[in-house]
C-alpha positions as CSV (number, residue, x, y, z in Angstrom):
1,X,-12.4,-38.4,-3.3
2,X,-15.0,-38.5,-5.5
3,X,-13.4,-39.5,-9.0
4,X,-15.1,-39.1,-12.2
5,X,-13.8,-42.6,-14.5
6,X,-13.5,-42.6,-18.1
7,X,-14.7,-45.7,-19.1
8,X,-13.0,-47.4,-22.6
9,X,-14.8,-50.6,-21.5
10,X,-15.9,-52.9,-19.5
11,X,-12.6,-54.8,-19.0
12,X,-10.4,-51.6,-18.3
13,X,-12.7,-50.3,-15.6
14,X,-12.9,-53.5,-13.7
15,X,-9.9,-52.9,-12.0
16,X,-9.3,-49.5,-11.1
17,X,-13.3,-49.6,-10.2
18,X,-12.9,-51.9,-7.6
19,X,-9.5,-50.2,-6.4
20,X,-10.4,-47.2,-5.7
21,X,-13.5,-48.3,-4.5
22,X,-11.5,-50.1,-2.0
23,X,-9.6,-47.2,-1.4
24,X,-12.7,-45.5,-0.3
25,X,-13.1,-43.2,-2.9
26,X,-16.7,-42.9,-4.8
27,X,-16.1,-43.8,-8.5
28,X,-18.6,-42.6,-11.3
29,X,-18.2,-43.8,-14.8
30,X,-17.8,-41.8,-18.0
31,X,-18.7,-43.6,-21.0
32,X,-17.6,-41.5,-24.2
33,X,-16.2,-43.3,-26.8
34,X,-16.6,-42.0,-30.8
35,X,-13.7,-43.5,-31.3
36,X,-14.9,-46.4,-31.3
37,X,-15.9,-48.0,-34.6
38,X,-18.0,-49.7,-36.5
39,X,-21.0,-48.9,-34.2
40,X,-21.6,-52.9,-33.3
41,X,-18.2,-52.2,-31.6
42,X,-19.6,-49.6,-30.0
43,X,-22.5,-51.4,-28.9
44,X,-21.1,-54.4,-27.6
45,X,-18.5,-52.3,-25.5
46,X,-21.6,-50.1,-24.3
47,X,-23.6,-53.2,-23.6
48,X,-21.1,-54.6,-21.3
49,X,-20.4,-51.4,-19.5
50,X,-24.0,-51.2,-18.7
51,X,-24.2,-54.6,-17.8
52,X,-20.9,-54.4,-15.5
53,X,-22.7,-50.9,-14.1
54,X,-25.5,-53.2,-13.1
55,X,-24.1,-56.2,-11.4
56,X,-21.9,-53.9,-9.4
57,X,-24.4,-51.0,-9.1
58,X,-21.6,-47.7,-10.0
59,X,-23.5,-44.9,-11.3
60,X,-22.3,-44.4,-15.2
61,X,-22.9,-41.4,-17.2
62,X,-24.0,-42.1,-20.6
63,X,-22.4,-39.5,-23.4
64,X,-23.1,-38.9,-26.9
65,X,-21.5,-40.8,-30.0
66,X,-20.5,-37.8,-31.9
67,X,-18.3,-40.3,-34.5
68,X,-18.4,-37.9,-37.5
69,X,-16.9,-34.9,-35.3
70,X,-14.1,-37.4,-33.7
71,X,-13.3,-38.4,-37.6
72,X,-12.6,-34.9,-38.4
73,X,-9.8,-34.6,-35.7
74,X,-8.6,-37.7,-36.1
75,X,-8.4,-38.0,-39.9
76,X,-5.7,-34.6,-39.9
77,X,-3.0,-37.2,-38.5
78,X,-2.9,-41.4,-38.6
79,X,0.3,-42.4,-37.9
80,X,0.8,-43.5,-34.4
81,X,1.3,-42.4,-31.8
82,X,-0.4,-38.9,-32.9
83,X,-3.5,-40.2,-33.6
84,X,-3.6,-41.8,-30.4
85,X,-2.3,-38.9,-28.3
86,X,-5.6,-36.9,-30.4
87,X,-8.1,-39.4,-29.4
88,X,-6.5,-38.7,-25.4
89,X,-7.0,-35.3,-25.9
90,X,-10.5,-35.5,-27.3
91,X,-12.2,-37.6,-25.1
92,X,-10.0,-36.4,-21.6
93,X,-11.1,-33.1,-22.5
94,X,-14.8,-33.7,-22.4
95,X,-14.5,-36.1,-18.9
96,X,-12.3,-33.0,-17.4
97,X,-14.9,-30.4,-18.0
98,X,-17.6,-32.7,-17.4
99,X,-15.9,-32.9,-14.0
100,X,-15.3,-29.5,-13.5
101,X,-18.6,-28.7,-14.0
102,X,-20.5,-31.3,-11.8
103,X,-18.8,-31.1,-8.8
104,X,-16.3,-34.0,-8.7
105,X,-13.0,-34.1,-7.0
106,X,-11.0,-35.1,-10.0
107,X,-10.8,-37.1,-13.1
108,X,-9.0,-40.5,-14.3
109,X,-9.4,-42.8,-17.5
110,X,-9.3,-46.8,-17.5
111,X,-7.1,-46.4,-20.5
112,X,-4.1,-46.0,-17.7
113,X,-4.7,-50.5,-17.3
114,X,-3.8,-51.1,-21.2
115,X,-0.4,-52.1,-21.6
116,X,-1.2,-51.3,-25.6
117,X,-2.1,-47.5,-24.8
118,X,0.9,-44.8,-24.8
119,X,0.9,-44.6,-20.8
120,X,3.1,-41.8,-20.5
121,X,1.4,-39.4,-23.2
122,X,-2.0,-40.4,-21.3
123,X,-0.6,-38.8,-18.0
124,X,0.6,-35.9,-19.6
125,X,-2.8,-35.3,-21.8
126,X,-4.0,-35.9,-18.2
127,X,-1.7,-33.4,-16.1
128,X,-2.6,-30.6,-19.2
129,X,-6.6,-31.1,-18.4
130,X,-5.6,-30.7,-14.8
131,X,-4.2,-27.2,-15.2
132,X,-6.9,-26.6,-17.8
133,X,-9.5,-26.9,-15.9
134,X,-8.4,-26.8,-12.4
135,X,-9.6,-30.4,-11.4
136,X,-7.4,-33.1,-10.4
137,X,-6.7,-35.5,-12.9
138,X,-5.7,-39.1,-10.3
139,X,-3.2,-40.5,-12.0
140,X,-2.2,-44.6,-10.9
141,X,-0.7,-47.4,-13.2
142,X,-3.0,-49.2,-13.2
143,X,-1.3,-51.9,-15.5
144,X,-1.0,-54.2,-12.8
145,X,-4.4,-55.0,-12.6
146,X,-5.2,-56.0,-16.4
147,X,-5.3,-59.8,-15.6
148,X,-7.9,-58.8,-12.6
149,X,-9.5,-57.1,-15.1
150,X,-9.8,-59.8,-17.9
151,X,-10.7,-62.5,-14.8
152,X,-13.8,-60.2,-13.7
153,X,-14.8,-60.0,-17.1
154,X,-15.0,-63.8,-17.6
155,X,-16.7,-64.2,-14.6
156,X,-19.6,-61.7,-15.4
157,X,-19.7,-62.6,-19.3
158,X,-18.7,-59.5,-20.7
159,X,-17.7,-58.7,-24.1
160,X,-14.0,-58.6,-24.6
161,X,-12.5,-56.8,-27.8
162,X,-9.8,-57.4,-30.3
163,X,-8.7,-54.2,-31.2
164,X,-8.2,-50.4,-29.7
165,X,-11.9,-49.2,-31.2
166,X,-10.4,-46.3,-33.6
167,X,-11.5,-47.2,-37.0
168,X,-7.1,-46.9,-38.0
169,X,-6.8,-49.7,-35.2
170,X,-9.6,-52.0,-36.9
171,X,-7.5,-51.6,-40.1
172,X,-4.5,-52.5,-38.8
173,X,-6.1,-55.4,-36.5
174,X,-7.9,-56.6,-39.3
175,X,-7.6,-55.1,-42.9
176,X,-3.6,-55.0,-43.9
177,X,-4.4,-58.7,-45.3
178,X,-3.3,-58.7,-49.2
179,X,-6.1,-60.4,-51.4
């Protein structure tokens, strides 16, 4: 098949990358992320997707960083796990239709390796997209591979992060400290 990869980073798509490569299927990556804040984050993460896109030479397409229009969704609810189920739904939607539209044989996201990530509500955002737009969405657990994942990274030097990306996550990673 020819699958169509969300990319969340570098780390997550290690795995499943080489997998399915394995498998025989061609995997393309989709970086889109507005999530994913401040924009240094967003930078670093992009930096070492491109990088990884280069040593291992997988075609990645590049999306837009529409942060302002992600904030509006995702400001409406905080609490967990809506938000997060809004961000699946946000950014699946665009790699579904993207697929759809380009030809591919179905869809999949590297969020399905995070043992952090609502795994469940993922697949089911997933299966929705499917019916949606009548493309595929390859569903694996790819959990098992997160240590692969992390070891690839530290071979190649890529930049590993300390929080989910959202701006809520940063907070809670980094700004419930009382002064």
């Amino acid at each position: 098949m020819k699958i169509l990869m969300h990319i969340c980073c570098a780390i997550c798509f290690a795995y499943p990358h080489k997998r399915l490569r394995e498998e025989g299927h061609e995997v393309v990556g989709y970086w889109y992320n507005p999530n994913i804040h401040p924009y240094m984050e967003y930078e670093a993460r992009l930096d070492a997707v491109k990088k990884y896109a280069e040593l291992e030479n997988v075609e990645v397409v590049y999306d837009e960083y529409d942060f302002i229009d992600y904030l509006r969704i995702q400001l409406k609810n905080i609490e967990r796990p809506e938000r997060c189920i809004n961000c699946y739904k946000y950014r699946l939607e665009r790699v579904a239709k993207y697929a759809k539209e380009n030809g591919f044989d179905a869809f999949s996201t590297t969020l399905l390796v995070s043992h952090h990530q609502y795994h469940n509500e993922i697949r089911k955002v997933g299966e929705e997209l499917e019916k949606k737009y009548g493309i595929k969405f390859y569903y694996e657990d790819f959990r098992q591979g997160w240590k692969q994942g992390k070891e690839i990274a530290k071979v190649y030097s890529l930049y590993s992060q300390k929080y989910c990306g959202c701006l809520i996550s940063e907070w809670e990673r980094f700004g419930k400290k009382s002064i």
